[in-house]
C-alpha positions in Angstrom: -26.6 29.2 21.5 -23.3 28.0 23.1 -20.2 27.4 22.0 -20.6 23.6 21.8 -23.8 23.8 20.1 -22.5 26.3 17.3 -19.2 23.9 17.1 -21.3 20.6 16.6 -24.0 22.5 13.5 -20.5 23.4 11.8 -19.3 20.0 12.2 -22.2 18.4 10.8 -22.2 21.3 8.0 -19.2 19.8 7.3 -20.0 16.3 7.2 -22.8 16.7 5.2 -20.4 18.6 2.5 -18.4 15.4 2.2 -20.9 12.9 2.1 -22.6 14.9 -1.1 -19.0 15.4 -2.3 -18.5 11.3 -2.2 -22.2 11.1 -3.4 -21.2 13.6 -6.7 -17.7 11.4 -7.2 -19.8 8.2 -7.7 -22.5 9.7 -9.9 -19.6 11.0 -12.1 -18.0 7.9 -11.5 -20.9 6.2 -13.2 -20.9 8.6 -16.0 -17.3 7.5 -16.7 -15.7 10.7 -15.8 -13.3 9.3 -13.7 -10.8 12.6 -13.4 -14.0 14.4 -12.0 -14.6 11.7 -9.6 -11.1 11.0 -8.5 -10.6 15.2 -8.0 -13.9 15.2 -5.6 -13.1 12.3 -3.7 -9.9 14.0 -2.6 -11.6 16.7 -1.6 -13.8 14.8 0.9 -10.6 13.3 2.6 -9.9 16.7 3.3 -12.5 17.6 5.3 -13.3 14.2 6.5 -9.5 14.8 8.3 -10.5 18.5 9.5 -13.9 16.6 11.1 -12.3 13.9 12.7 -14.6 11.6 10.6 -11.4 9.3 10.7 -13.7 5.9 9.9 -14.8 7.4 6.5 -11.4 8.1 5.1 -10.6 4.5 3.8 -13.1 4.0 2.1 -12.7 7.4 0.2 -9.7 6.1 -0.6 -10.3 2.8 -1.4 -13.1 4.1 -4.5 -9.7 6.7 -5.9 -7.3 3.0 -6.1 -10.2 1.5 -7.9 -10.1 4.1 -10.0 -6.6 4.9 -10.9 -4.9 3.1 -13.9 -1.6 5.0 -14.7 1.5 5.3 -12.9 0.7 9.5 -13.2 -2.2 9.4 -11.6 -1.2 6.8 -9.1 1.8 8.4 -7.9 0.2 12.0 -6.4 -2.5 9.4 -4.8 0.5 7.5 -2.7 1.6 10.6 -1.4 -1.7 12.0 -0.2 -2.5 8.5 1.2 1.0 8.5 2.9 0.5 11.8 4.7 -2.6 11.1 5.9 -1.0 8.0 7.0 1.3 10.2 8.6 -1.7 12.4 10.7 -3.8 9.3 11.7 -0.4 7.2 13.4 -0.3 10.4 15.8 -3.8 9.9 17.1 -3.0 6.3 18.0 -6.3 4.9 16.1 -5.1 1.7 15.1 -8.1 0.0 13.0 -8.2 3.5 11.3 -4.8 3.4 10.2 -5.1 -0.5 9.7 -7.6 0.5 6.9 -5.5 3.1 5.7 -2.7 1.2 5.0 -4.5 -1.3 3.6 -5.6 0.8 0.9 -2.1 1.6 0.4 -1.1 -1.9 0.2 -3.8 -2.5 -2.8 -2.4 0.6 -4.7 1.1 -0.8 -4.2 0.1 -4.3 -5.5 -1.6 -2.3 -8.3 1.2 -0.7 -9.3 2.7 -3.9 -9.2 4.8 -3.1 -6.5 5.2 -6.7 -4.9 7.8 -5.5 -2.3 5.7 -2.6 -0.6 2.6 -4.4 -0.5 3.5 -7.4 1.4 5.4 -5.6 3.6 2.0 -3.3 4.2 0.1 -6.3 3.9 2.1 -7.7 6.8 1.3 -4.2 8.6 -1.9 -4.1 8.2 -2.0 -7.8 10.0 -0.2 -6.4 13.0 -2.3 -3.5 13.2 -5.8 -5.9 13.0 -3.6 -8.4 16.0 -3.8 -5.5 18.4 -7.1 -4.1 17.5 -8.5 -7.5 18.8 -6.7 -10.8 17.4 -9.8 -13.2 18.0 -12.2 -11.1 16.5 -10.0 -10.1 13.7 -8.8 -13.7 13.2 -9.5 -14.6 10.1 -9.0 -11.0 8.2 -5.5 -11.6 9.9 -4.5 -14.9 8.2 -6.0 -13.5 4.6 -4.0 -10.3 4.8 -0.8 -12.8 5.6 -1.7 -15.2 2.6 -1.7 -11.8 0.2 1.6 -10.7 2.1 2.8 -14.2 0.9 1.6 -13.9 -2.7 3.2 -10.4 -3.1 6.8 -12.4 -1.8 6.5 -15.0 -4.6 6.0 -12.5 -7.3 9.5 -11.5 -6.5 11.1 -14.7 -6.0 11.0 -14.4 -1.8 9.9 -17.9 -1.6 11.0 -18.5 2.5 9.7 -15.0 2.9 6.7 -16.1 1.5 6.7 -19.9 2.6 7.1 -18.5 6.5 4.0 -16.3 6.0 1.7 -19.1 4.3 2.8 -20.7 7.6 2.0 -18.0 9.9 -1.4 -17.9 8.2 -2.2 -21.8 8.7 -1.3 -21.3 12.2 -3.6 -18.7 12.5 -6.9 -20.5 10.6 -6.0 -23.5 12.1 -5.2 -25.1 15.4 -4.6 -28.4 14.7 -0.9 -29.5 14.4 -0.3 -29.7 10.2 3.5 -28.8 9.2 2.6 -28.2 5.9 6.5 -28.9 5.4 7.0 -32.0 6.0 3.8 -32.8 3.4 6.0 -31.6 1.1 9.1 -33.5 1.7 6.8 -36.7 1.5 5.4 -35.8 -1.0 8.7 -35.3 -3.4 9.9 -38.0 -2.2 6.6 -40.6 -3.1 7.0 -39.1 -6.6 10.4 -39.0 -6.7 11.0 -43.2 -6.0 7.3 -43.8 -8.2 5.2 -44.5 -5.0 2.2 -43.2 -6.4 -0.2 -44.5 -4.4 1.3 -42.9 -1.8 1.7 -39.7 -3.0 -1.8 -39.8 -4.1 -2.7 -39.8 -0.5 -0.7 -37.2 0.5 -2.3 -35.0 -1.6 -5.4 -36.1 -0.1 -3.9 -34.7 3.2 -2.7 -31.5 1.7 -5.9 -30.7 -0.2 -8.2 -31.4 2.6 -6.2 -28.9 4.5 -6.7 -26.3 2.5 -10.3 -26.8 1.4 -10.9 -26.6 5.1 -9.6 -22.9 5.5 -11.1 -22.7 2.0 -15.2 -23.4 3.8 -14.0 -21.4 6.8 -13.4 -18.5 4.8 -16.5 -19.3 3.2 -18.2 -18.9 6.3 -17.1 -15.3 7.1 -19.9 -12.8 6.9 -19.7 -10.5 3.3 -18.3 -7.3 3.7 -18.1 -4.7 1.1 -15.9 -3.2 -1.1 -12.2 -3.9 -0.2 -12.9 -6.9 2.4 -14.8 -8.7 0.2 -12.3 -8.3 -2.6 -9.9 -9.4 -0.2 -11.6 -12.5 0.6 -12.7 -13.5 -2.8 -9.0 -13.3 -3.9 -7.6 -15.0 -1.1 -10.5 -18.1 -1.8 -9.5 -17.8 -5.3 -6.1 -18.2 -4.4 -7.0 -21.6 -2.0 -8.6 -23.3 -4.8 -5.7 -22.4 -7.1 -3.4 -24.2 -4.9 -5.7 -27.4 -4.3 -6.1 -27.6 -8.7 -2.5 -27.2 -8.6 -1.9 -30.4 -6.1 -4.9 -31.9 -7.6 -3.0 -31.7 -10.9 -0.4 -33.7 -9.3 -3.5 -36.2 -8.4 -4.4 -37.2 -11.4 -1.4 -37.9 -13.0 -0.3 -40.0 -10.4 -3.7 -41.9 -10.9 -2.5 -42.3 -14.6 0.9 -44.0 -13.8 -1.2 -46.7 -12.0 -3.8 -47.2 -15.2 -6.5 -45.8 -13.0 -8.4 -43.8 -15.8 -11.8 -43.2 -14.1 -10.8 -41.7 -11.5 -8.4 -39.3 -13.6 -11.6 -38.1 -15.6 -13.4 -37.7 -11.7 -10.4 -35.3 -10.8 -10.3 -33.5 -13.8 -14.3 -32.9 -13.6 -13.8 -31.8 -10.1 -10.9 -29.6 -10.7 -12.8 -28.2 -13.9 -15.2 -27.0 -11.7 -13.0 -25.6 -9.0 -11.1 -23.5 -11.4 -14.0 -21.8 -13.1 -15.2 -20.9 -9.5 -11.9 -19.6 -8.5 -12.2 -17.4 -12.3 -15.4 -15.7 -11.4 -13.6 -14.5 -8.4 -10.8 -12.9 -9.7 -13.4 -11.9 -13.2 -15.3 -10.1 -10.2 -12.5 -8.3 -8.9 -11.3 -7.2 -13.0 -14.6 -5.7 -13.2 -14.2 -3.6 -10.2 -10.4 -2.6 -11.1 -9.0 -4.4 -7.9 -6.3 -5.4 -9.6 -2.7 -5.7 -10.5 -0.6 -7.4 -13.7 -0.6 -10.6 -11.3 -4.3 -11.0 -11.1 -4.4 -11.0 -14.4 -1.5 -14.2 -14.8 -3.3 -16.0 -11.8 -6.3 -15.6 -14.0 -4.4 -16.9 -17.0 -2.7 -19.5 -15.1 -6.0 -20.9 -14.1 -7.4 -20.6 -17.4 -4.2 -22.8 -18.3 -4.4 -25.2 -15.6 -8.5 -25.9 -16.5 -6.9 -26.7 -20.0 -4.5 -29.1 -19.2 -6.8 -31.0 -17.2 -9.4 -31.2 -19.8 -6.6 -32.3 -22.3 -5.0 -34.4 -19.9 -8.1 -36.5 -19.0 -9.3 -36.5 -22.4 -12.5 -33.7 -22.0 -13.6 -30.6 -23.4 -16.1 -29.2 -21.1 -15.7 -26.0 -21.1 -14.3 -23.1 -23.8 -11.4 -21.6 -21.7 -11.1 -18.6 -24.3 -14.8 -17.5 -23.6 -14.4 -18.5 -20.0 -11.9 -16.0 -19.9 -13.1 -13.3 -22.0 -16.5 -12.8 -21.2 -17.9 -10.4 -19.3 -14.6 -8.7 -19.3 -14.4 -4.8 -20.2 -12.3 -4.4 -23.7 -8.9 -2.8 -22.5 -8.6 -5.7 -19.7 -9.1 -8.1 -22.8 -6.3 -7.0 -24.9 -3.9 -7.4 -21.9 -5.0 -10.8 -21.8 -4.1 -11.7 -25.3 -0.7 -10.6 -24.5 0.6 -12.6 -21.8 2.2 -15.6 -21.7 -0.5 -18.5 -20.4 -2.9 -17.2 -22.8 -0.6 -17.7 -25.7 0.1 -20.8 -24.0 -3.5 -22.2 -23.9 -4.0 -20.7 -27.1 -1.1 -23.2 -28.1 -2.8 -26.2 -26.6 -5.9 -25.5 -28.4 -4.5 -25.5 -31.9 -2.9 -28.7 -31.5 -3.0 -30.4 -28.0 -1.0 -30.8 -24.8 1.6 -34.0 -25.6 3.0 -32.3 -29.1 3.4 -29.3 -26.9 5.0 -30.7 -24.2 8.2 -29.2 -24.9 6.5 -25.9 -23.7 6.8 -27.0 -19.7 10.9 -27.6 -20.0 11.3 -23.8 -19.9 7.9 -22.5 -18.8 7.8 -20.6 -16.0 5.6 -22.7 -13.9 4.3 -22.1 -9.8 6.1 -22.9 -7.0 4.1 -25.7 -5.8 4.4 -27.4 -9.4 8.3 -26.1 -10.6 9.6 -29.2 -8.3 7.8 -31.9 -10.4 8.4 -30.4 -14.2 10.2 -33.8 -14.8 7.4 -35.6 -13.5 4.9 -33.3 -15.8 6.5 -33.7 -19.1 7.0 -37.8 -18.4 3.0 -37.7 -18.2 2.5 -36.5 -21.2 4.8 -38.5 -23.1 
């Protein structure tokens, strides 16, 4: 037997090792014994590394951040993730270490470490943009709309307002400056031009539904990707409720009540889709304290629209809770936009209308809290 041959029956020796290692992890990882799984895991990153099986190390460590909860067990996990980091930049394998650090961008943002992730986010970008930019395209402009997400969690709204702009120029190639939407639109509201403003809206929604199908349209991918995308859509129609929000009290002030029961139907409808999503990604512990106030928020948002247009469709607490695993519910019941829906429930949303002078409301909506609390007066 030559060398080569005795070389390549130890390297699949090896190989096979770590795949029944990863196999073991996810049995155990079934069985709930996640210390077991996390430790074996770890060990098939090792020799995955010694192999050169560079493509399998990811996702390895993608199932260890899925599984990790405190900040003890996180913080040893960084550091092996970083210094593997470390050995895969000197082999020059870019989509390998784009997938590396985009696991280390989801444990950041689940250690709700805002300022690490979207700058990794925004790595992991640039690494896909040489890899192959058209092929990549659309990964591209999500991982920029999560960089951009991380930036307003910490209050770097241009930061995050140039990256939601980077990403529109990415999914799209028509000419839209978002921008100047804006201005119109504060300014319709502003000086009571409703009509106007309604259509603007119009303009600003139908922009982002469109990245919204085209998203759509992307092939699923498992595990992490199609996290990834399910957030980010999530994300798309959270912005178009919030605008649509917007809609339908503007159809108020001009005594157009049918078509403010219309929106609210339609944006009832949007919003439980966009909960699923991020329910789906609780269930698979994807997640960081933000999902969970997005999820709120939403849950919030479906209630003022059903109080707003005068309908009870839907139960927001079960919407919420259900299918949810215990500890994730008792986070739930402690933040603020459950408390606050809660709120509305028990009486209804004009006698609390004093809650949106110092709620902590979205960007998008902040500008127009004035506007808000005349409606419900």
């Amino acid at each position: 037997m030559s060398n080569f041959d005795y070389d390549n029956d130890e390297y699949d020796v090896e190989l096979i090792r770590a795949n029944e290692l990863v196999e073991s992890a996810t049995k155990l990882r079934k069985q709930n014994n996640i210390r077991g799984a996390i430790s074996l895991y770890q060990k098939s990153i090792g020799i995955y590394l010694n192999s050169g099986a560079y493509m399998k190390i990811a996702d390895v460590f993608n199932n260890i951040v899925s599984l990790v909860k405190k900040e003890s067990e996180m913080l040893p996990i960084m550091e092996k993730l970083r210094r593997t980091i470390n050995e895969i930049e000197k082999l020059d394998l870019l989509e390998e270490l784009a997938n590396l650090k985009l696991a280390h961008a989801n444990l950041e943002y689940k250690s709700s470490n805002y300022l690490d992730a979207g700058n990794l986010f925004i790595e992991v970008a640039d690494l896909y943009s040489k890899v192959d930019q058209d092929e990549f395209r659309k990964l591209i402009g999500m991982f920029y709309l999560r960089a951009a997400e991380c930036f307003e969690k910490i209050s770097r709204t241009k930061r995050a307002e140039k990256l939601i702009l980077d990403a529109i120029r990415i999914f799209d190639s028509s000419i839209f400056d978002y921008r100047i939407y804006l201005k119109q639109l504060k300014e319709q509201i502003d000086n009571k031009q409703f009509s106007d403003a309604i259509e603007t809206i119009r303009e600003i929604a139908k922009f982002f539904r469109r990245l919204e199908i085209e998203l759509e349209s992307t092939p699923e991918e498992e595990g992490v990707f199609r996290n990834l995308k399910r957030n980010v859509l999530a994300r798309l129609i959270h912005i178009v409720s919030e605008y649509n929000l917007l809609k339908m009290m503007c159809y108020h002030y001009i005594g157009e009540d049918e078509k403010v029961r219309n929106q609210a139907d339609k944006s009832i409808k949007d919003l439980i889709k966009a909960i699923d999503f991020i329910k789906e990604e609780l269930k698979q512990e994807y997640y960081s304290s933000a999902d969970l106030h997005r999820l709120t928020f939403d849950v919030f948002l479906l209630q003022m629209f059903q109080e707003f247009a005068d309908l009870q469709i839907e139960d927001p607490i079960f919407l919420i809770m259900s299918g949810l695993p215990k500890n994730v519910k008792e986070i739930i019941k402690k933040m603020r936009f459950y408390d606050y829906t809660v709120q509305i429930l028990e009486l209804n949303l004009k006698d609390n209308a004093d809650l949106f002078e110092t709620i902590a409301l979205s960007q998008i909506l902040d500008p127009y809290r004035d506007f808000i609390i005349k409606s419900l007066s």
